[in-house]
PyMOL CGO cylinders between C-alpha atoms (Angstrom):
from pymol import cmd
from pymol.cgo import CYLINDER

trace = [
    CYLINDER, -3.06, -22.10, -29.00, -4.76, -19.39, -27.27, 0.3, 1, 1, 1, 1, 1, 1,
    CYLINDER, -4.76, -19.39, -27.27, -5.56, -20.84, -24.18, 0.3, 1, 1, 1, 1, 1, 1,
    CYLINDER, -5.56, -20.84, -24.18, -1.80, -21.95, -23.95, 0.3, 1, 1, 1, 1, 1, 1,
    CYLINDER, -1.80, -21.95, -23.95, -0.73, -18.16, -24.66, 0.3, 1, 1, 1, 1, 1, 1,
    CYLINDER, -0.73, -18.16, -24.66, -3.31, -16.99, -21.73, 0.3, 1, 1, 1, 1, 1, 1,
    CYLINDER, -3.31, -16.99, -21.73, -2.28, -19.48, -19.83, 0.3, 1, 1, 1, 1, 1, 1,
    CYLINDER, -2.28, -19.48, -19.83, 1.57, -18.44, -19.94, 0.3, 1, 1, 1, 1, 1, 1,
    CYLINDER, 1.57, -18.44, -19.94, 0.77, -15.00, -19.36, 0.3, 1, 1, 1, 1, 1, 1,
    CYLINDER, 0.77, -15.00, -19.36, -0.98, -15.90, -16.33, 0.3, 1, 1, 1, 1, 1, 1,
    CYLINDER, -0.98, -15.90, -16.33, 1.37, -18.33, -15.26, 0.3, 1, 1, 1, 1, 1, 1,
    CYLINDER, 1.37, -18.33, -15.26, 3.93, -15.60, -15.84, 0.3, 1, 1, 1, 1, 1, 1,
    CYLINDER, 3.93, -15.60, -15.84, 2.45, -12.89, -13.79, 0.3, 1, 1, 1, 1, 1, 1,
    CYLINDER, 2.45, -12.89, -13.79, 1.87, -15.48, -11.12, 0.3, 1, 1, 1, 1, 1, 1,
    CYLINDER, 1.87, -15.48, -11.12, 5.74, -16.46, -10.78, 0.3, 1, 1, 1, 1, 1, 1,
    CYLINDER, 5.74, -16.46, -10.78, 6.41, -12.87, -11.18, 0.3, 1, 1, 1, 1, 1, 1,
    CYLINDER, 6.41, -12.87, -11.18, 4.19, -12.73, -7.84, 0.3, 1, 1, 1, 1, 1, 1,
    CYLINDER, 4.19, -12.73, -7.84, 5.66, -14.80, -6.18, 0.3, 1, 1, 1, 1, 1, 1,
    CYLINDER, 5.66, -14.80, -6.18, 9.11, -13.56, -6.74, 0.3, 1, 1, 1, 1, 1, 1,
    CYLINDER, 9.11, -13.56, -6.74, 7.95, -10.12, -5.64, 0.3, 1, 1, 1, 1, 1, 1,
    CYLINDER, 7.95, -10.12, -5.64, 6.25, -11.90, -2.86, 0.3, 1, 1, 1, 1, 1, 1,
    CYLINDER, 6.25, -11.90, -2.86, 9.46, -14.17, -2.18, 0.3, 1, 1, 1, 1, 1, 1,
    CYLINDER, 9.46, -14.17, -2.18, 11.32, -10.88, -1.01, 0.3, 1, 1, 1, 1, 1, 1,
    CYLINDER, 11.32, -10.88, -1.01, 9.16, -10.08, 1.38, 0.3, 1, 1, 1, 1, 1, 1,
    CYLINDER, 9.16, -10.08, 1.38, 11.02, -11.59, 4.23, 0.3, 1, 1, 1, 1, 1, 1,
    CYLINDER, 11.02, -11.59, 4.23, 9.34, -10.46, 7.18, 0.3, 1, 1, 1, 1, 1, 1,
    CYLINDER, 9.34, -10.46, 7.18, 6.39, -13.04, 7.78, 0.3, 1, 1, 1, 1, 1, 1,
    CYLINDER, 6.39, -13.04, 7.78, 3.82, -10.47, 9.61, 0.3, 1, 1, 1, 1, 1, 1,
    CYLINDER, 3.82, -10.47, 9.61, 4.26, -7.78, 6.61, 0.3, 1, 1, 1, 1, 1, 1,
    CYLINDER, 4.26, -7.78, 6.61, 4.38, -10.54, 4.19, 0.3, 1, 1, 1, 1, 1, 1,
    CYLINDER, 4.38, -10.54, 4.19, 1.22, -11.90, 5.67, 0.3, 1, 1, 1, 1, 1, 1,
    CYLINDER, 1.22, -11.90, 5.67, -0.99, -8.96, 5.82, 0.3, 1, 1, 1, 1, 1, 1,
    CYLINDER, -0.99, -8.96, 5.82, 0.07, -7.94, 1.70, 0.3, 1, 1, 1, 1, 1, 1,
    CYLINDER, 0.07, -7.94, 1.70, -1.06, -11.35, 0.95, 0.3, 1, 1, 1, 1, 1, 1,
    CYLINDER, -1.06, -11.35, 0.95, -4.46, -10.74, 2.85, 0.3, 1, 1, 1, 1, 1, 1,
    CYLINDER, -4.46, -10.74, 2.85, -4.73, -7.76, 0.78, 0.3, 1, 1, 1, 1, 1, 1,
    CYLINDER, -4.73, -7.76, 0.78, -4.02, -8.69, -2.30, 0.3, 1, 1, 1, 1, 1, 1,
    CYLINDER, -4.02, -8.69, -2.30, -6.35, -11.80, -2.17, 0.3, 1, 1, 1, 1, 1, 1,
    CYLINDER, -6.35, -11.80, -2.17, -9.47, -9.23, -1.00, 0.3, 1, 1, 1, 1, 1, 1,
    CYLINDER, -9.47, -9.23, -1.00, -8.24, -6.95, -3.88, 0.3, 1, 1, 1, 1, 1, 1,
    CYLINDER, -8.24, -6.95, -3.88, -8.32, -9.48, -6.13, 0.3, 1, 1, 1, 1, 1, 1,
    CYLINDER, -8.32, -9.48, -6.13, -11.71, -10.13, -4.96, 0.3, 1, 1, 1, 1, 1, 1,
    CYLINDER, -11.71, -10.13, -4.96, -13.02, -6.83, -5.31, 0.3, 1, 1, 1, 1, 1, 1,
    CYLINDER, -13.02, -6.83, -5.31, -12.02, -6.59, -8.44, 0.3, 1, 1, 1, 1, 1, 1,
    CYLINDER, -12.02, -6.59, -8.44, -9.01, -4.08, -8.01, 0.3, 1, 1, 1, 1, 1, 1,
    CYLINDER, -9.01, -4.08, -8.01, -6.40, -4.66, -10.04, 0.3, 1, 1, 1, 1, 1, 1,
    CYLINDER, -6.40, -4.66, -10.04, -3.08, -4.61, -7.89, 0.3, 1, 1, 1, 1, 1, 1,
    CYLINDER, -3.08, -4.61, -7.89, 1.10, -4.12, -8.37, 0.3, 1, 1, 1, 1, 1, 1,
    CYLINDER, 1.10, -4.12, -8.37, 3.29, -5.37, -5.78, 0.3, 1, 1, 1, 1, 1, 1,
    CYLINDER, 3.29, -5.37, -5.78, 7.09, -4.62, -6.51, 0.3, 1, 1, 1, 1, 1, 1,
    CYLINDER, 7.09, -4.62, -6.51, 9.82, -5.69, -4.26, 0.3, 1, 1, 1, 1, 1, 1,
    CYLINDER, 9.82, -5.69, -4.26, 12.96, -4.95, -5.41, 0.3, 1, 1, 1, 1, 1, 1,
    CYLINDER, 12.96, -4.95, -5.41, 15.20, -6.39, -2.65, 0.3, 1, 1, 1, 1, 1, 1,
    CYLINDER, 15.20, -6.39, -2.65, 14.71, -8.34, 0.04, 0.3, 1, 1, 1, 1, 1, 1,
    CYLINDER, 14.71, -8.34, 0.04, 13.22, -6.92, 3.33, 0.3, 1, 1, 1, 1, 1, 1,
    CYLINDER, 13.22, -6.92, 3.33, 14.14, -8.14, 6.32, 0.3, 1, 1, 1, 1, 1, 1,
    CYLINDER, 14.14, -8.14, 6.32, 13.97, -6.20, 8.56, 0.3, 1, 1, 1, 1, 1, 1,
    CYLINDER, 13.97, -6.20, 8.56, 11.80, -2.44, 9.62, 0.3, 1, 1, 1, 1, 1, 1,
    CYLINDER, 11.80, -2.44, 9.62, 13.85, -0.06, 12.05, 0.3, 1, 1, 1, 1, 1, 1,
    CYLINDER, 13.85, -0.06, 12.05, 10.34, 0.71, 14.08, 0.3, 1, 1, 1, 1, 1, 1,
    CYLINDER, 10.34, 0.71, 14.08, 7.87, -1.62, 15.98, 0.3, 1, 1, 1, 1, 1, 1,
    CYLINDER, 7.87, -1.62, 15.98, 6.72, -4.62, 13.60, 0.3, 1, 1, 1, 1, 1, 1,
    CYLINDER, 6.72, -4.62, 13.60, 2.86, -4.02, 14.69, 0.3, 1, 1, 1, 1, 1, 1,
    CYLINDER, 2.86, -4.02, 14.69, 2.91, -0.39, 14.23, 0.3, 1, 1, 1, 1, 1, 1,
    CYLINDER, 2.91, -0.39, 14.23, 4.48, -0.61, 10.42, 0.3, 1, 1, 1, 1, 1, 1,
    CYLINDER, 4.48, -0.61, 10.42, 1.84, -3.90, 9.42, 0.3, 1, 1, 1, 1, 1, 1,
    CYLINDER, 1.84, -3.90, 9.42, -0.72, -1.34, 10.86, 0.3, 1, 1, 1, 1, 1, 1,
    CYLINDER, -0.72, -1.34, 10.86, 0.53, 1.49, 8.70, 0.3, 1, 1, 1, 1, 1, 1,
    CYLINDER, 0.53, 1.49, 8.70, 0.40, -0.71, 6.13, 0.3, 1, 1, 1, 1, 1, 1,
    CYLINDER, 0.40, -0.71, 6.13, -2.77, -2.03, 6.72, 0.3, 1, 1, 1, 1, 1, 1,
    CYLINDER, -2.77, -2.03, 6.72, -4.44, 1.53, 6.87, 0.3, 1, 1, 1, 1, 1, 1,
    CYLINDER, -4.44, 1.53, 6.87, -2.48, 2.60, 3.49, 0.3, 1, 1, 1, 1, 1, 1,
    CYLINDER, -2.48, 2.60, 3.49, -3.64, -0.38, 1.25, 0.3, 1, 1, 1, 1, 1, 1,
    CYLINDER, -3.64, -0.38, 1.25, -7.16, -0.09, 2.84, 0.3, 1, 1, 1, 1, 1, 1,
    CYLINDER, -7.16, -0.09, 2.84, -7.66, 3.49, 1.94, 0.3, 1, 1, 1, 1, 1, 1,
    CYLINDER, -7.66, 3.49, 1.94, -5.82, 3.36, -1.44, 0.3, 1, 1, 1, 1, 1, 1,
    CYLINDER, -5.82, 3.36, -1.44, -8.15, -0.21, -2.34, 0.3, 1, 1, 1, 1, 1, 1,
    CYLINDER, -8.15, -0.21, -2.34, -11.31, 1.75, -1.41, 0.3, 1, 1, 1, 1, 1, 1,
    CYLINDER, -11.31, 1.75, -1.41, -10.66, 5.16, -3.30, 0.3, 1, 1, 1, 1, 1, 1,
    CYLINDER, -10.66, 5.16, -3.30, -9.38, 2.94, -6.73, 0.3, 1, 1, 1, 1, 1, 1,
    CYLINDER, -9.38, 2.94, -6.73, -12.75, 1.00, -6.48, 0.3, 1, 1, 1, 1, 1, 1,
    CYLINDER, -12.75, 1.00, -6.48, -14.49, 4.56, -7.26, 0.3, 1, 1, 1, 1, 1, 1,
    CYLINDER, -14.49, 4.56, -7.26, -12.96, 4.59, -10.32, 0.3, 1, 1, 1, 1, 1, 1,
    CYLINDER, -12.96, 4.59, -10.32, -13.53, 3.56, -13.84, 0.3, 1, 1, 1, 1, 1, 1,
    CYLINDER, -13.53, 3.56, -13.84, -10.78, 1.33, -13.48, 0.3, 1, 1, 1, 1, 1, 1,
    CYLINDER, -10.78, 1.33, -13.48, -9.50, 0.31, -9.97, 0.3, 1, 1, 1, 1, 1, 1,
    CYLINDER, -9.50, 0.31, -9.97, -5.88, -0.31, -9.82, 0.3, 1, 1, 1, 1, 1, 1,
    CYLINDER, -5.88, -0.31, -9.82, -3.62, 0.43, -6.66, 0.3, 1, 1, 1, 1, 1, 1,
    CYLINDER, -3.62, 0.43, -6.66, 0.29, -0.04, -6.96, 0.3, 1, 1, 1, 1, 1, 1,
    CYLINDER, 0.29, -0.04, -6.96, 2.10, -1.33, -3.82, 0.3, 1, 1, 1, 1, 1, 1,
    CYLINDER, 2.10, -1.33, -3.82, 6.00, -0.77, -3.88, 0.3, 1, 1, 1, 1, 1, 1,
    CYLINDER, 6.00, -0.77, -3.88, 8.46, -1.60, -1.05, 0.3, 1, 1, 1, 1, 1, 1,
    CYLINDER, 8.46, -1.60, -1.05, 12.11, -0.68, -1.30, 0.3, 1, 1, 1, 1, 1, 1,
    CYLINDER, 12.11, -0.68, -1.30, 15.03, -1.80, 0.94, 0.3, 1, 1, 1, 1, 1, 1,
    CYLINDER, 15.03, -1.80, 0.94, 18.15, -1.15, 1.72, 0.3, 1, 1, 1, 1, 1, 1,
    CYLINDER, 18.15, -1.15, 1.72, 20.07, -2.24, 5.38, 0.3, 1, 1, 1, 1, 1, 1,
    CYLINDER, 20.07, -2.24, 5.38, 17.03, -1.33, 7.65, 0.3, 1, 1, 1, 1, 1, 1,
    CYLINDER, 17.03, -1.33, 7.65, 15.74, 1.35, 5.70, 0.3, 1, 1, 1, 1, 1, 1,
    CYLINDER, 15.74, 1.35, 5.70, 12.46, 0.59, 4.17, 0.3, 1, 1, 1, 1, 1, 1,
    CYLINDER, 12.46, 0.59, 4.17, 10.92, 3.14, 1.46, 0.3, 1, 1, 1, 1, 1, 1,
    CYLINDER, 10.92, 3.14, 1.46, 7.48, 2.54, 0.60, 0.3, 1, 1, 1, 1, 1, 1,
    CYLINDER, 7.48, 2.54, 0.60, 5.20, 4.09, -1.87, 0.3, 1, 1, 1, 1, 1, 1,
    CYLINDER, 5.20, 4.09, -1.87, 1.42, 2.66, -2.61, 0.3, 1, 1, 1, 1, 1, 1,
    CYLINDER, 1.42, 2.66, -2.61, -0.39, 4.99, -5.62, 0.3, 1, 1, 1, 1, 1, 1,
    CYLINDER, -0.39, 4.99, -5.62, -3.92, 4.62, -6.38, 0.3, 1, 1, 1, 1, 1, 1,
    CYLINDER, -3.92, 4.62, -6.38, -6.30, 6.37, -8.78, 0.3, 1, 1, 1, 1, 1, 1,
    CYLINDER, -6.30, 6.37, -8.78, -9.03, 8.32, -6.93, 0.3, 1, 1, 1, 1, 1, 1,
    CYLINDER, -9.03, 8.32, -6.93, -12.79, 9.96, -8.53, 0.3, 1, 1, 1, 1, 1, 1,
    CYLINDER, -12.79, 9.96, -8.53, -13.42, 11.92, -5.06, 0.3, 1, 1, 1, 1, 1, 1,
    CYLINDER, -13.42, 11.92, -5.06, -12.25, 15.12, -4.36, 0.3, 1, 1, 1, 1, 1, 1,
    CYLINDER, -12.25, 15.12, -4.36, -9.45, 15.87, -2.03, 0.3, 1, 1, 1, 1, 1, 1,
    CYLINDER, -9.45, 15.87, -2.03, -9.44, 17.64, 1.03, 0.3, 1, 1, 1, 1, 1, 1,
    CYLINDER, -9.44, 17.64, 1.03, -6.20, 18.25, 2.37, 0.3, 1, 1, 1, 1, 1, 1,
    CYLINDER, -6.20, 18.25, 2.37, -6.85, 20.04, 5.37, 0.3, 1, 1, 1, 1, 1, 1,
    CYLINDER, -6.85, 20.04, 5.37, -9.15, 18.00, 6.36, 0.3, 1, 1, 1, 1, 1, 1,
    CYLINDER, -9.15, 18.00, 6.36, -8.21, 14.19, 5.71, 0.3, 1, 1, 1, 1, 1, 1,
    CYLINDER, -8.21, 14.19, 5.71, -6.25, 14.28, 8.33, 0.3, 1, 1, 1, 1, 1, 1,
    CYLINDER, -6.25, 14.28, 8.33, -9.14, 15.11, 11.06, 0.3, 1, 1, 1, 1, 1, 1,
    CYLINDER, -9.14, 15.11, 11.06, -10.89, 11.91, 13.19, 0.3, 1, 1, 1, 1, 1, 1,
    CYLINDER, -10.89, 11.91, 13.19, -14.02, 11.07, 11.30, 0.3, 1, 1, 1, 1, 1, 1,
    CYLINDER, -14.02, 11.07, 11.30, -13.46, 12.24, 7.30, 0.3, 1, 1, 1, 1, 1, 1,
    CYLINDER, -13.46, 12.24, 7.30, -14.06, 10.59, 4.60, 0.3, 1, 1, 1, 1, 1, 1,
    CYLINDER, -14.06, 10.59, 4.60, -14.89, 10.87, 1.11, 0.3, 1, 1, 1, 1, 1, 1,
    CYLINDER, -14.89, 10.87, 1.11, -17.28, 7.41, 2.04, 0.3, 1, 1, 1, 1, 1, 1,
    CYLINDER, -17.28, 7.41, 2.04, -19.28, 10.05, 4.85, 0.3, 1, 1, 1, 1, 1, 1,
    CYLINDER, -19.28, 10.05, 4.85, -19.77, 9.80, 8.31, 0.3, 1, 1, 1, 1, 1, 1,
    CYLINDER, -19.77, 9.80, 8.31, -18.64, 7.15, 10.76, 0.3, 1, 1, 1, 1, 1, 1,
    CYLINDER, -18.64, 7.15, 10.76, -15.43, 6.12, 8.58, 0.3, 1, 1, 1, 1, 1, 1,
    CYLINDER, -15.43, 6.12, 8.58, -12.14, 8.16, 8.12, 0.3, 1, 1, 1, 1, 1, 1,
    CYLINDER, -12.14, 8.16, 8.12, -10.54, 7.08, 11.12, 0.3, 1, 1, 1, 1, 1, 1,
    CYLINDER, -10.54, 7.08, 11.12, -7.47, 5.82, 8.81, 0.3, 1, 1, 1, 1, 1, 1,
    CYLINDER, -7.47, 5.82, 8.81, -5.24, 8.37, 8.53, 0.3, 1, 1, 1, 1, 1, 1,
    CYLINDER, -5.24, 8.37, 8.53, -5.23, 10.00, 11.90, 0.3, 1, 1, 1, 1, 1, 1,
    CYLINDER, -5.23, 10.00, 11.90, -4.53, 7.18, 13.59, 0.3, 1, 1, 1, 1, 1, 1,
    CYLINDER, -4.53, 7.18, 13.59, -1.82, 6.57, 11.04, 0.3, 1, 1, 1, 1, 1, 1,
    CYLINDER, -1.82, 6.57, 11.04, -0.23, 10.02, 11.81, 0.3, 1, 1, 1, 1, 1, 1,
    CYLINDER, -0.23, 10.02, 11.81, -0.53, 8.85, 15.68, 0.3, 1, 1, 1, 1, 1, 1,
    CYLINDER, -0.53, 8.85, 15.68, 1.66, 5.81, 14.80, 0.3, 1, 1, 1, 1, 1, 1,
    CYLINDER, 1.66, 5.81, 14.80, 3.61, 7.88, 12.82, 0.3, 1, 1, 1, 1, 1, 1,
    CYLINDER, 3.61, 7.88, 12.82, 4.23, 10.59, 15.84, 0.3, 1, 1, 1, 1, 1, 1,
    CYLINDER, 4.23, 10.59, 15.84, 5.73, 7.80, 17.92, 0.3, 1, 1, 1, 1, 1, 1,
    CYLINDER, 5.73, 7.80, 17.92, 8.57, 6.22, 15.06, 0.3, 1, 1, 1, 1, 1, 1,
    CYLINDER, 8.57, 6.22, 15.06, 11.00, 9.42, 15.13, 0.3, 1, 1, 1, 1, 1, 1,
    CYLINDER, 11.00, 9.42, 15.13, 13.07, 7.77, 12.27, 0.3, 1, 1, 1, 1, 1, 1,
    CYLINDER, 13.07, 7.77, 12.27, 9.58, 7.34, 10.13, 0.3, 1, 1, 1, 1, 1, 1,
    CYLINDER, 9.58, 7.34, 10.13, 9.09, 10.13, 7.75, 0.3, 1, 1, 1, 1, 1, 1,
    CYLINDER, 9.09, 10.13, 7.75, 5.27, 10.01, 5.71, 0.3, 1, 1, 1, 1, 1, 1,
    CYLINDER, 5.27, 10.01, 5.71, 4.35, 12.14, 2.53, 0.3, 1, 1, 1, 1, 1, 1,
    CYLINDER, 4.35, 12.14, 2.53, 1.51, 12.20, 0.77, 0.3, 1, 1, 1, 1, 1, 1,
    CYLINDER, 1.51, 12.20, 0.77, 1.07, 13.87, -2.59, 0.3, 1, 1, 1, 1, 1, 1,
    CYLINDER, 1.07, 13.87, -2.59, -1.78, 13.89, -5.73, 0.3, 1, 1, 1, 1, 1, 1,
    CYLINDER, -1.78, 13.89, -5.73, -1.39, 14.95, -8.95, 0.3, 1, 1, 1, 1, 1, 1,
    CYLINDER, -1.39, 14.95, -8.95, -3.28, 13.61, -12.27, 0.3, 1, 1, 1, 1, 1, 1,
    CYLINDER, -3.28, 13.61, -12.27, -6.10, 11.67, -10.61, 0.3, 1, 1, 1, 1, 1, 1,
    CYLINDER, -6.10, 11.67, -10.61, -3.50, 9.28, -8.67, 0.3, 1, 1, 1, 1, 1, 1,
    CYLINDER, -3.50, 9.28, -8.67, -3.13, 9.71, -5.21, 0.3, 1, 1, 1, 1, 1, 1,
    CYLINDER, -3.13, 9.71, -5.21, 0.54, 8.73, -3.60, 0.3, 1, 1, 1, 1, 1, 1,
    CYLINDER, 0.54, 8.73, -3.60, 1.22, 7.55, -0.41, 0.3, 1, 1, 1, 1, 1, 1,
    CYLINDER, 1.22, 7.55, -0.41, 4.90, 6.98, 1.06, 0.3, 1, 1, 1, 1, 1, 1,
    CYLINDER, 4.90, 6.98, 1.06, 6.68, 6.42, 3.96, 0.3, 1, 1, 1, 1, 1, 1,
    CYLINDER, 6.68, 6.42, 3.96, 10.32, 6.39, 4.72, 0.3, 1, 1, 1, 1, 1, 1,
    CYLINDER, 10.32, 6.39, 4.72, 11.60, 4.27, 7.83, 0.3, 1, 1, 1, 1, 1, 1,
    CYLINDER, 11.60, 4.27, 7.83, 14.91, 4.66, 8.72, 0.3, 1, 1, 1, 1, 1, 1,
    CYLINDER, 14.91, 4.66, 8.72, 17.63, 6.87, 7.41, 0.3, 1, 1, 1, 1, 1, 1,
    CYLINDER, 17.63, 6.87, 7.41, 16.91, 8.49, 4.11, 0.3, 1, 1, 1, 1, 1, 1,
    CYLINDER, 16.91, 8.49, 4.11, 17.74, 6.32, 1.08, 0.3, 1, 1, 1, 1, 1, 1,
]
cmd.load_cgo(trace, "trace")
């Protein structure tokens, strides 16, 4: 039947999940991602979470990444829910105590690079935008943390390298 099919599907994804979910061995990180992905869900955002091998471990201060984190999936879930069709894809790599990750979201606002980085811009207007430079600020204090940001297509990319380069 069809509601069997759906249901597999959905049942499928949701195993799928929770494998993805399963590898995320590091209870704060895995903690805040859930958070997120339940207020995605929410909002209506459709969301990706891939990852591929286990983490267990970040080579910089546990608070500081959940907070980098926290500040990348905010920003990507809040330019995707300008668009047509909100998705944001969340992907965490591992390897020893090198952690690669990359979240990509679609964006409708234009993009000011010299500027996003400055206390107090946003594409939402005044009183927001606070993201991103305290993000570099973390970022200035993990020497072995490397960040790039890039946009091309109408998807906006977000990584960050801890640790030695993969």
């Amino acid at each position: 039947s069809q509601l069997e099919a759906g249901f597999d599907v959905r049942l499928g994804a949701k195993i799928q999940e929770s494998a993805q979910i399963g590898n995320l061995q590091i209870p704060e990180v895995r903690s805040l991602l859930l958070n997120k992905l339940t207020v995605m869900r929410k909002e209506g955002v459709e969301c990706r979470l891939e990852v591929l091998y286990p983490v267990t471990a970040v080579d910089m201060d546990i608070w500081d990444f959940v907070r980098c984190l926290g500040i990348l999936t905010d920003n990507a879930m809040e330019a995707a829910s300008d668009t047509k069709q909100p998705w944001v894809e969340i992907l965490m790599l591992a390897q020893d105590r090198r952690v690669f990750l990359r979240i990509s979201n679609p964006y409708a606002n234009l993009i000011e690079p010299g500027k996003m980085w400055n206390d107090g811009w946003s594409t939402k207007g005044a009183g927001r935008g606070l993201g991103l430079p305290s993000y570099q600020r973390i970022l200035e204090g993990c020497p072995g943390a490397s960040p790039c940001t890039s946009w091309d297509g109408g998807v906006f990319v977000q990584e960050l390298t801890v640790g030695d380069r993969l």
